[in-house]
N, C-alpha and C positions, 0 to 999 in steps of 0.2 A: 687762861685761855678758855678753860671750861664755863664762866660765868657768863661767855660773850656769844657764845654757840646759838643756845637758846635763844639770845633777844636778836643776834642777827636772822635765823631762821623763821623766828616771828616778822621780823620786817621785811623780807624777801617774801615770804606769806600775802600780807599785807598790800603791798608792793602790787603781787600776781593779782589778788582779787581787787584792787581798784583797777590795774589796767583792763579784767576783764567786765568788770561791771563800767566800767568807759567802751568797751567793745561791743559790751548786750547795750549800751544806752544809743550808743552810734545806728548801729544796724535798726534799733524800733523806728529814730528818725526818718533813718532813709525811708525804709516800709510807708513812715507813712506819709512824707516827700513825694514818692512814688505814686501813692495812693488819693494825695492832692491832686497832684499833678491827669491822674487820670478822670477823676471826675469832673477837674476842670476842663480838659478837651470834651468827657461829655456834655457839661453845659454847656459849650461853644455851638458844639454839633447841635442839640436839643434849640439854643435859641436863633442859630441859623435857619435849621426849619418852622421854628413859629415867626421868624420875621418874612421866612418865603411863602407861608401859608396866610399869614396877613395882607401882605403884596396882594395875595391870588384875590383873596377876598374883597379887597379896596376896590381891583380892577374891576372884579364879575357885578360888584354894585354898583360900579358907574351910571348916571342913569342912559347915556347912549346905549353901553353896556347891558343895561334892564330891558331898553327899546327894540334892538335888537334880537334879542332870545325871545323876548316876548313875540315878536313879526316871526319869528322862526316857527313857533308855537303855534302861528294861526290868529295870534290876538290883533286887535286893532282898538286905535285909540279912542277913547268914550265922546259921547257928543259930548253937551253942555252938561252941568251935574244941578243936583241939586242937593239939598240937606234938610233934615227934619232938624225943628229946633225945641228940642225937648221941655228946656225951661222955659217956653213962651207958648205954651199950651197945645204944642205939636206943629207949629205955624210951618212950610215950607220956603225955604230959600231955597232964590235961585231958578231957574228954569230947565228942567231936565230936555234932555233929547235926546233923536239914537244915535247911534257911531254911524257916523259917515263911512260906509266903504258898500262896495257890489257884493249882495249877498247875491247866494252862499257864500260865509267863509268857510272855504276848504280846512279841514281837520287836520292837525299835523300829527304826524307820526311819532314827531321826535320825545322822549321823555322829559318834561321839566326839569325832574333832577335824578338822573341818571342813577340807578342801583346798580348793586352788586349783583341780586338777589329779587327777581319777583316776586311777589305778593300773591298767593291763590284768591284767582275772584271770590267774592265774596256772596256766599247763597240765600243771606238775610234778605228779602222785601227791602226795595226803598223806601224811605219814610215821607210823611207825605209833606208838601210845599211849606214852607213857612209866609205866612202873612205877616203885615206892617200895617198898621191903620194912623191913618192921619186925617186927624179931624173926621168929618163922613168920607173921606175915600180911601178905598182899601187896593190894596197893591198884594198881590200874591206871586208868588217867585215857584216859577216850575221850569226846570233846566231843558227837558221833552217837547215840551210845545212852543212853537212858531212866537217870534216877536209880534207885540201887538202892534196895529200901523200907528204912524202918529198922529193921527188926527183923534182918532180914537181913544187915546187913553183916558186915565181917570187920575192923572197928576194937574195939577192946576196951575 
């Protein structure tokens, strides 16, 4: 009986530490089951709002959507356009013109795009008009002074 002592003792041993190392292997599972499982609901959550922030974004670019905010802003739509055509030695396309509507346009209030946080004016000098030349006529762009009439201009 004394020779059996020992090897039963050893396998009751035995025994105890695989069931608890079955027990520490169980619990790391669940942990990290648990831990699956919650970063998946964050991703749910996370691409919930970028499919709702995409939505937003689809809408706000519609171009009704454009035309709209823009007429809220005060803008109105451009006459005829025209285009410099850089590889054909400055040539102009097209026939430019002004935007059809009753000046003044009245200035709108509303912000373009809405901040949190305004901007302190800014106490730099404006810098001064940018010019375009096409061909001999020159087109200077000053945001301050009065549109030229259309008879007058220097577009051809």
């Amino acid at each position: 009986m004394r020779g059996r002592t020992p090897f039963a003792v050893l396998v009751v041993v035995l025994l105890a530490a695989g069931l608890l190392g079955l027990l520490a292997l169980n619990t790391a599972l669940n942990e990290g089951s648990f831990e699956l499982s919650r970063l998946q609901r964050q991703t749910t959550t996370a691409t919930d709002e970028q499919q709702s922030l995409q939505h937003q974004i689809d809408q706000n670019s519609a171009p009704d959507a454009l035309a709209r905010r823009a007429a809220e802003l005060g803008m109105i739509p451009a006459g005829g356009m025209a285009f410099l055509d850089l590889g054909n030695g400055g040539k102009v396309l097209g026939k430019p013109g002004p935007a059809q509507d009753s000046p003044p346009v009245k200035r709108s209030t509303a912000e373009p795009w809405p901040t949190k946080q305004q901007p302190a004016p800014s106490s730099q000098p404006s810098a001064p008009a940018p010019t375009a030349t096409a061909g001999d006529s020159v087109v200077q762009i000053n945001p301050g002074a009065p549109a030229p009439s259309p008879t007058g201009g220097a577009a051809r």
